[in-house]
Each structure stands twice: as structure tokens, then as C-alpha cells.
NUDO-594437 format. One record per residue (C-alpha): residue number from 1; chain; x, y, z. Coordinates in steps of 0.25 Angstrom, whole numbers. Each point is the difference from the previous one (the first is absolute). Last residue first. Example, Ala and Ser with C-alpha at 12.3 -4.5 7.8 and 13.67 -1.06 7.14 Angstrom:
residues 2
NODE, 2, A, 55, -4, 29 $
NODE, 1, A, -6, -14, 2 $
end
This chain:
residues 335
NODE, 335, A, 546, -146, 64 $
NODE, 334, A, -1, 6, -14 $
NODE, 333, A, -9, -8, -6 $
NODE, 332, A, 2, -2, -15 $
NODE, 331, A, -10, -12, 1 $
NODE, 330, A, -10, 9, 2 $
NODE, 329, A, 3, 15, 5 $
NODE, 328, A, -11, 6, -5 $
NODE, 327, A, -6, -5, 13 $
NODE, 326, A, 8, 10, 7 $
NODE, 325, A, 13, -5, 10 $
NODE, 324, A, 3, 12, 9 $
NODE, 323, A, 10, -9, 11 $
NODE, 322, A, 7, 11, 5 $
NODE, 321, A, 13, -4, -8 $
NODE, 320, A, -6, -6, -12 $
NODE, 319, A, -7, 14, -1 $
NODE, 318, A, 11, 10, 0 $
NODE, 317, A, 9, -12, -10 $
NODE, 316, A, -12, 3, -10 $
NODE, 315, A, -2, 14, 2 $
NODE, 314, A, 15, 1, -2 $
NODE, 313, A, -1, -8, -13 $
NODE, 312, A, -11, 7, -5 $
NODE, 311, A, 8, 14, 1 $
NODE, 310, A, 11, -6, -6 $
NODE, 309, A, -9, -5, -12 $
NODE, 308, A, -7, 14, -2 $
NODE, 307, A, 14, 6, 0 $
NODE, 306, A, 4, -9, -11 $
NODE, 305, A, -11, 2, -10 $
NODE, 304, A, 1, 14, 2 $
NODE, 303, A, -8, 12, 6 $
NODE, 302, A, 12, 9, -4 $
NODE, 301, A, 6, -6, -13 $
NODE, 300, A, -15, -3, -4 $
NODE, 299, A, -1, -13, -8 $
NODE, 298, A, -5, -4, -15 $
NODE, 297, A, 5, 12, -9 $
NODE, 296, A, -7, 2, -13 $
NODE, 295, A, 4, 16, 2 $
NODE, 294, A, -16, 4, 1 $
NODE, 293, A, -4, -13, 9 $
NODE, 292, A, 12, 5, 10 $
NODE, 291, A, -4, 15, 0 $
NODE, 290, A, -16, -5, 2 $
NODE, 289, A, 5, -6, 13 $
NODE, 288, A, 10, 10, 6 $
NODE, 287, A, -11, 9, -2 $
NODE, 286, A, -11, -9, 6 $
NODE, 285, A, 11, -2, 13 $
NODE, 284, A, 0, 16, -1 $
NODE, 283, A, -15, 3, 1 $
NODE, 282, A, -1, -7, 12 $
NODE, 281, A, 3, 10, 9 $
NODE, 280, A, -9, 11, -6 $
NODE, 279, A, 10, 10, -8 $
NODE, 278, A, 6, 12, 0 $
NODE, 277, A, 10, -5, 11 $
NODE, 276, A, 13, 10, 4 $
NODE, 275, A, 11, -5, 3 $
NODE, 274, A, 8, 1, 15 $
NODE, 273, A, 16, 1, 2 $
NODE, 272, A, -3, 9, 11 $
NODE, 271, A, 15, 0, 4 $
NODE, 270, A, 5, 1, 15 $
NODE, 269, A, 12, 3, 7 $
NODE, 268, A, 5, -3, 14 $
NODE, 267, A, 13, -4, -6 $
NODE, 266, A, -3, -15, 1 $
NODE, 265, A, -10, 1, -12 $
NODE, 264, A, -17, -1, 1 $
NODE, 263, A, -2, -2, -14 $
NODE, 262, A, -16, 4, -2 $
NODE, 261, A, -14, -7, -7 $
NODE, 260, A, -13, 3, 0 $
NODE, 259, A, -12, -6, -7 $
NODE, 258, A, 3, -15, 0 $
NODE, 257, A, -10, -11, -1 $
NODE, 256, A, 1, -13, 8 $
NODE, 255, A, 13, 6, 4 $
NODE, 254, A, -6, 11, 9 $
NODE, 253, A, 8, 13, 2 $
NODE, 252, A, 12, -4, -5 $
NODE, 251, A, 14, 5, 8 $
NODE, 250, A, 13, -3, -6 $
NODE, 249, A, 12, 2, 10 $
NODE, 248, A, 13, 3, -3 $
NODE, 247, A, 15, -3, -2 $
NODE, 246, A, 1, -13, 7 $
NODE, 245, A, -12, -4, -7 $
NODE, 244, A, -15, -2, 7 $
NODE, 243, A, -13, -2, -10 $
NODE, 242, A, -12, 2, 8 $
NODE, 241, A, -14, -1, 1 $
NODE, 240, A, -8, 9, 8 $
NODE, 239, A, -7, -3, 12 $
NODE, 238, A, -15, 0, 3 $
NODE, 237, A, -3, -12, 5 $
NODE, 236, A, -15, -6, 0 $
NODE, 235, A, -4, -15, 6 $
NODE, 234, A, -10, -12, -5 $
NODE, 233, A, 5, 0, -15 $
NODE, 232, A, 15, 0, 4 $
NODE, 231, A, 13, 2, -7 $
NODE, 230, A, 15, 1, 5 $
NODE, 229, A, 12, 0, -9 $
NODE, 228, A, 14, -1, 4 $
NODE, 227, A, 12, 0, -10 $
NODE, 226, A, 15, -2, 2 $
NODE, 225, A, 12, 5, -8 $
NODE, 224, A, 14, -6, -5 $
NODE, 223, A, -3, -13, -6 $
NODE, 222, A, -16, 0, 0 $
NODE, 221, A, -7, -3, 13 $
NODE, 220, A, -15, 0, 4 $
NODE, 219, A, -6, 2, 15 $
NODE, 218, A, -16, -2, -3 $
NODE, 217, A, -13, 5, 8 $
NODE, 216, A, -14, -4, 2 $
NODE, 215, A, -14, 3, -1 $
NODE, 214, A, -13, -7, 0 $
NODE, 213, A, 4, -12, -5 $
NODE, 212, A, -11, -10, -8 $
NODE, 211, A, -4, -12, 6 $
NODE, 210, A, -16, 4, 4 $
NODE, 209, A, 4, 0, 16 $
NODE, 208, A, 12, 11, -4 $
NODE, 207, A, 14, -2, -1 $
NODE, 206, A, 10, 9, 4 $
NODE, 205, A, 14, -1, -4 $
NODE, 204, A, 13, -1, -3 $
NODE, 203, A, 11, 0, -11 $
NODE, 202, A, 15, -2, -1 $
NODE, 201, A, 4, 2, -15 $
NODE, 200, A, 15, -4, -6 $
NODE, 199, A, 7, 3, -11 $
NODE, 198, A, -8, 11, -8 $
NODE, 197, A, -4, 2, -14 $
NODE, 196, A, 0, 14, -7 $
NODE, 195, A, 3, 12, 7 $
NODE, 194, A, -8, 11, -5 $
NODE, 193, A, -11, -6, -7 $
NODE, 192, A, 1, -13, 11 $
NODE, 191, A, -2, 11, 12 $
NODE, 190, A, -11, 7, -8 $
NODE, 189, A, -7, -12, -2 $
NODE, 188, A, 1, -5, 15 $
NODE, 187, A, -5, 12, 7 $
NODE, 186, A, -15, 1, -8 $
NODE, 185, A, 2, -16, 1 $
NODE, 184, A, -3, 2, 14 $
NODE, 183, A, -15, 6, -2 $
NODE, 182, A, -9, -9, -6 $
NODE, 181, A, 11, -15, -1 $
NODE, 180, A, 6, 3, 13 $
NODE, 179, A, -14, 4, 7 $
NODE, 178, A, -10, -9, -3 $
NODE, 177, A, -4, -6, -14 $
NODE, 176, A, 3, -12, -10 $
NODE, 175, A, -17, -1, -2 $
NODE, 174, A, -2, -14, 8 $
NODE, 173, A, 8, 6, 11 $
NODE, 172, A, -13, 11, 4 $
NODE, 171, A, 5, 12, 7 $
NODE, 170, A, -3, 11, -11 $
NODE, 169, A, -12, -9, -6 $
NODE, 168, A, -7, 2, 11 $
NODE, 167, A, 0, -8, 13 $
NODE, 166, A, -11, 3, 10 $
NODE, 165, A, 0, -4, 14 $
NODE, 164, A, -1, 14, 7 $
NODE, 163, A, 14, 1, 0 $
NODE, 162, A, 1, -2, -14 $
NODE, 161, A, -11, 12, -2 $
NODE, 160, A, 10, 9, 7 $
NODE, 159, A, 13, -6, -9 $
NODE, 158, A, -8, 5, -12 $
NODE, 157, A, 3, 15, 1 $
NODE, 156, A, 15, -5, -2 $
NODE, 155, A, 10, 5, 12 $
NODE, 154, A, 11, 6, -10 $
NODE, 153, A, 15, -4, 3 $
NODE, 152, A, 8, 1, -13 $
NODE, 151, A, 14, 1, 3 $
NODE, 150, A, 15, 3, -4 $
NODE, 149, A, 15, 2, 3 $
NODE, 148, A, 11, -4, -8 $
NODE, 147, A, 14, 1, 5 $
NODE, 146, A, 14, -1, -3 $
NODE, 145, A, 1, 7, -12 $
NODE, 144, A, 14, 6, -4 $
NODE, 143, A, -1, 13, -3 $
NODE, 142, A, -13, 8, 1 $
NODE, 141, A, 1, 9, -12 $
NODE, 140, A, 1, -13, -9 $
NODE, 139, A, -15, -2, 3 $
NODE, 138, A, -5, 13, -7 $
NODE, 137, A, -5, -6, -13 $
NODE, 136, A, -7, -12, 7 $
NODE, 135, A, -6, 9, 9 $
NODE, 134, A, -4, 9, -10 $
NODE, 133, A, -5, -10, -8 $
NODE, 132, A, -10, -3, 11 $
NODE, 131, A, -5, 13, 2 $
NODE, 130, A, -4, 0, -15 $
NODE, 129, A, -10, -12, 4 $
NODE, 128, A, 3, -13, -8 $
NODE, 127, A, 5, -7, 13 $
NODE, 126, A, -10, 3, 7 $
NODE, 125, A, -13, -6, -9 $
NODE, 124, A, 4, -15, 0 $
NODE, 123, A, -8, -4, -10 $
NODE, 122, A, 9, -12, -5 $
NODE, 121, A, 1, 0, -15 $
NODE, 120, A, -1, -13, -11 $
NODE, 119, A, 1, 5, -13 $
NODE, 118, A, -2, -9, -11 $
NODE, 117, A, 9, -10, -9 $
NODE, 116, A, -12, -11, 4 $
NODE, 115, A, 13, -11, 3 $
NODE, 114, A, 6, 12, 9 $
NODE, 113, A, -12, 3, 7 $
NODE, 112, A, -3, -12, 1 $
NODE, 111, A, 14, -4, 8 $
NODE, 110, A, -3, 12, 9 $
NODE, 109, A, -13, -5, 4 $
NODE, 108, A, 5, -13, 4 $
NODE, 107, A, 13, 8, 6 $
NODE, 106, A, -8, 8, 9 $
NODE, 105, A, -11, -13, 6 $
NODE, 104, A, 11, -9, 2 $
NODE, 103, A, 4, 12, 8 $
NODE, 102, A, -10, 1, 8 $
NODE, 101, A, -14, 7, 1 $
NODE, 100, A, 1, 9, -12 $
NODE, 99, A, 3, 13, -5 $
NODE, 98, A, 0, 7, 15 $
NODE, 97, A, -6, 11, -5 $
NODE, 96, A, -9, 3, -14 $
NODE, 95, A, 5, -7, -11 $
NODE, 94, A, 1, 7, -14 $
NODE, 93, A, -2, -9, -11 $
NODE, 92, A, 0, -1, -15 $
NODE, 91, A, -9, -8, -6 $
NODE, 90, A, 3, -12, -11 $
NODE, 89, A, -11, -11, 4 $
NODE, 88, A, 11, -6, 9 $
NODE, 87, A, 3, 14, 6 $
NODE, 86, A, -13, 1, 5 $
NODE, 85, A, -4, -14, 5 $
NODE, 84, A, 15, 0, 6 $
NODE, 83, A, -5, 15, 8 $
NODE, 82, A, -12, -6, 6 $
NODE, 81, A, 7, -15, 4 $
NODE, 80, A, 11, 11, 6 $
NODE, 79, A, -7, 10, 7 $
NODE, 78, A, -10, -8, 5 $
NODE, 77, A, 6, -4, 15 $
NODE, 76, A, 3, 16, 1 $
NODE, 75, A, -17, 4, 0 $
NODE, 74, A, -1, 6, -15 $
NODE, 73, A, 6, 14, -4 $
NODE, 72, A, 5, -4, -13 $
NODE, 71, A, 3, 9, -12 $
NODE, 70, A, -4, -6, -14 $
NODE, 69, A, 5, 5, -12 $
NODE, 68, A, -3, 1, -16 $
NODE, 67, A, -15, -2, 3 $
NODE, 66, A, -9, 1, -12 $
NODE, 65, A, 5, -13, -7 $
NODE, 64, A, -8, -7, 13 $
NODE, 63, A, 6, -13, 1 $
NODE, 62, A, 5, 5, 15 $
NODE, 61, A, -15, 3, 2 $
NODE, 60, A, -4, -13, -5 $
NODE, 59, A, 11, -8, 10 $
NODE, 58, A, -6, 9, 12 $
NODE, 57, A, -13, -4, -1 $
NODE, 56, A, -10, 10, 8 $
NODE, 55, A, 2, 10, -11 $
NODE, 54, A, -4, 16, 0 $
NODE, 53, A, 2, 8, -12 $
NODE, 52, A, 5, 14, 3 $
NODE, 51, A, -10, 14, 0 $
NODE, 50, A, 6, 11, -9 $
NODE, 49, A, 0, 5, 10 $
NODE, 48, A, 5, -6, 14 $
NODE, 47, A, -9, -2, 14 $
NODE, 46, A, -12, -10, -6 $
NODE, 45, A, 12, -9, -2 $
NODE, 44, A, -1, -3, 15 $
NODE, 43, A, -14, -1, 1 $
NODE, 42, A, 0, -9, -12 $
NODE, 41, A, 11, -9, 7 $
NODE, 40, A, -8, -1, 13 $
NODE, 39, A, -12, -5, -8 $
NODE, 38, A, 7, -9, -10 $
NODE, 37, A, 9, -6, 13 $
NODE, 36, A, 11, -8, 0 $
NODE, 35, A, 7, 15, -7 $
NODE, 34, A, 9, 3, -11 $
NODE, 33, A, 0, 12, -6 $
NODE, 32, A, 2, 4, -14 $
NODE, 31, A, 4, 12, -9 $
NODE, 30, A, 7, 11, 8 $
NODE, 29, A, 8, 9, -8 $
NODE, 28, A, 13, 5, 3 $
NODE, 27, A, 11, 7, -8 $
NODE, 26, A, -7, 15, 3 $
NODE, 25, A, 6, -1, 15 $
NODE, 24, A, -7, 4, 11 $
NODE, 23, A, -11, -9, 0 $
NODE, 22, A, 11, -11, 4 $
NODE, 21, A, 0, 8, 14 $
NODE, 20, A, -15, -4, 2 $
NODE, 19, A, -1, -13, -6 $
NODE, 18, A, 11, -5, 10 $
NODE, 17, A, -9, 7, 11 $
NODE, 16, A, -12, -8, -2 $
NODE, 15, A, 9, -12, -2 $
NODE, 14, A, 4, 2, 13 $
NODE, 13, A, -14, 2, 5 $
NODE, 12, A, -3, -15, -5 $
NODE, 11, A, -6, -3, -13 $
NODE, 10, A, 9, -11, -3 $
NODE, 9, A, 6, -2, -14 $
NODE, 8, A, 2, 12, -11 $
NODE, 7, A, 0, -2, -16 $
NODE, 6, A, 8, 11, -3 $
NODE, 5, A, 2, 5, -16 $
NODE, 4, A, 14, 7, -1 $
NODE, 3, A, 1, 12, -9 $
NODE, 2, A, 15, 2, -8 $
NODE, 1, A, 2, 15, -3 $
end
């Protein structure tokens, strides 16, 4: 049974949670952690026994021949100068969510991936989860798709303290954030898993005083189907996602993570086409993960190269059409 040494960066609640789910399988171990700070990166390593080594310098933890993988929970705008560090020095990488700022970003970081022979894998936890596959299993019971339905709308506990004049990180451009790239990719991903790559994107928007959108909604069209999507950091929905066929309805508790799932059909009937989950949330993108390193493969046929690039491109074209441009941006800007 292969084991998989993790070095971790960003110390964030997220990472916190990571760590949790990955406790659950016997084929992780937590040897490093990155943090800018010794203190704040001892305090976090103080958590875990055996106890990890804690580096301020990413480069010498990447060097580290005690960390086999890093997963990346970094501010977005580092999550693709953090992960070629990594993968240059020979380290497989799982990517927190969005994988990078822009595409220039995606296929800079997919080209090392490639030059490095390592595993490069978007942590986007939803589509891993077993009520996932179910969906994807069970699509064909809906006929001919014509709709997908989906949003994120979750008023953030940060926006009250932006409204007081103080911008956290959750709202701040110069870390790639705001509501699209926090919440709306959670629509997007499934929607390009599923689909693949659209033919047209309309997007709107509201833009806060900071330069980051607080929410907004896109109308998206492939040959014979539509999708609208809708995502807001300063507002709640709580609507279901769907998946609309001429034969049936699939309805999806939430998309951003996906715990209960029926076919609606035109006959009145209904089918609880449900799955049960064992395990934490997370624990199925470090599964997939650990599968991949264990077969030699380089890319998840899930969470793939291509649906992470589609996903990038759609965020892209969202912003350039409300004017998001983020400092990350550089001479690849968007506008």
C-alpha cells in the first residue's frame, strides 16, 4: 500500500479541514507545513503527531526528500508561482479551487506538470463525492438534456466587516478573490465535468468598492442545452440544482457538495437515486489523488486537466465581461 508524504501550504481553516478528512485514510502522512510565519506555522504543526516540520521558504520545503506531495490552500493569486515551485523540484500537486487566477496561469502550471512527469490535480471536492457519480451514472434516465441549473449563494461572515470598511482577504482583488472565483466555480466545474466546453457565455455582475464582485449570474449555451448559474458572497439562495431532460428532472441538494440526489420523471414518478457517504467530504479528492500516484497516472479522468481549463476559461470570459480584472492578471489582462 503506497503511503504519500504531504507537505501542506496555508494554514487557513480549509487546510484545517483537508487535513481532517485525509486522517481518514492509512495512505496519508503529514510531513511538512509551509507557513510565512515560524510562530503561526509551529502553532499549526503543534495540531498533528507525529509533529510536522515547519518551513517559511517554500523552495526548501519542495526540496525536502520527506514530502512526496504538496496540497495547496494559498490565497488563489499563489496558487500557481506555489505549485510550479513544487512541481519543478519534483512534487506532486493537489490545488485547492479555482487552480489559478487565469488561464495563462492553468496552462503554465499544466505545462510543468507535464515537463516534471508529476501529478497536477484540482481539489475541487464535489465532483469526487459519491453523489456525484451517481449523477453522472444516472444522467441517461433524463433523456435529452436541455437544462442545467445551479448556484452557490452564501452571504460570507466577512462581507459585515467590508461594510464597516474592512477588506479581508475574502474581498481583496490582489488575492484573485470575490464571489465567481470563491463560490461560482463550485457551479462551473460540475457543469464542464458533465458537459465539457461551452459555445457562448453572457455574464453579469456586481462589483464591490474593493474591485471584486459580490455576486453575479451567467446564461451559458452548448448545442442543444442551456445553463444558468448564479453565485453570490453578499446574499443566500436556498435552491437546489438541477439537471432538466425531456424525460426527467434531476434534483441535487447543493452542488457545491451533494448529499441527496432524485429523478423527478414526467409520469409523476420519482427515484431516490441517493448514495450513501462514509466518509468526510474531502476525503475523496485525497482518494482519487493517492489512486492516480499508485497507478503512475498524471491526471484525474474526473477532476481533469481539461475541465479545470474550461472552467478557467469561463471565469475568464465572466470577468472580462464585468470588468473583474485582478492584479494577477499582468500582461495577460483580461479586459
Amino acid at each position: 500500500m503506497l503511503q504519500v508524504r504531504f507537505g501542506i501550504i496555508g494554514t487557513n481553516w480549509i487546510t484545517e479541514r483537508f487535513i481532517q478528512a485525509a486522517m481518514e485514510s492509512d495512505q496519508f502522512r503529514l510531513t511538512a507545513v509551509y507557513s510565512r510565519s515560524q510562530e503561526k506555522g509551529s502553532a499549526f504543526a503543534a495540531k498533528y503527531e507525529p509533529r510536522p516540520a515547519v518551513y517559511t521558504d517554500i523552495s526548501e520545503m519542495a526540496a525536502s526528500d520527506e514530502v512526496d506531495a504538496v496540497y495547496i490552500a494559498s490565497p488563489n493569486s499563489f496558487h500557481a508561482e506555489h505549485a510550479m515551485i513544487c512541481m519543478n523540484h519534483g512534487k506532486h500537486v493537489l490545488c485547492e479551487k479555482p487552480m489559478a487566477s487565469n488561464t495563462a496561469e492553468v496552462h503554465a502550471m499544466m505545462k510543468a506538470a507535464r515537463e516534471n512527469n508529476v501529478l497536477l490535480m484540482e481539489a475541487l471536492k464535489s465532483t469526487m463525492m459519491p453523489n456525484f457519480k451517481a449523477v453522472r451514472d444516472n444522467m441517461y434516465k433524463l433523456g435529452r438534456i436541455r437544462r442545467y441549473f445551479a448556484g452557490y449563494c452564501q452571504y460570507s461572515s466577512r462581507y459585515d466587516a467590508f461594510q464597516q470598511g474592512t477588506i479581508l482577504n475574502a474581498f481583496n482583488p490582489e488575492f484573485s478573490n470575490g464571489s465567481l472565483m470563491d463560490l461560482g466555480v463550485y457551479c462551473i466545474y460540475p457543469m464542464a465535468v458533465l458537459f465539457g466546453r461551452p459555445e457562448a457565455v453572457k455574464a453579469e455582475g456586481i462589483k464591490l468598492s474593493s474591485g471584486v464582485d459580490g455576486e453575479g449570474s451567467l446564461l451559458i449555451r452548448y448545442p442543444d442545452m442551456d445553463a444558468v448559474i448564479m453565485h453570490s458572497k453578499i446574499s443566500d439562495s436556498y435552491l437546489p440544482a438541477e439537471i432538466q431532460g425531456e424525460n426527467g428532472t434531476m434534483v441535487i441538494d447543493k452542488i457545491n457538495q451533494p448529499y441527496d440526489v432524485k429523478i423527478y420523471y414526467r409520469d409523476g414518478t420519482i427515484e431516490d437515486i441517493t448514495q450513501s457517504q462514509t466518509h468526510e467530504s474531502m476525503f475523496y479528492e485525497l482518494e482519487e489523488f493517492i489512486g492516480l500516484l499508485e497507478t503512475g497516472k498524471r491526471e484525474s479522468s474526473m477532476n481533469s486537466h481539461e475541465a479545470t481549463l474550461v472552467t478557467a476559461e469561463i471565469a475568464e470570459e465572466a470577468r472580462r465581461q464585468i470588468g473583474l480584472v485582478y492584479p494577477a492578471d499582468g500582461k495577460n489582462r483580461v479586459n
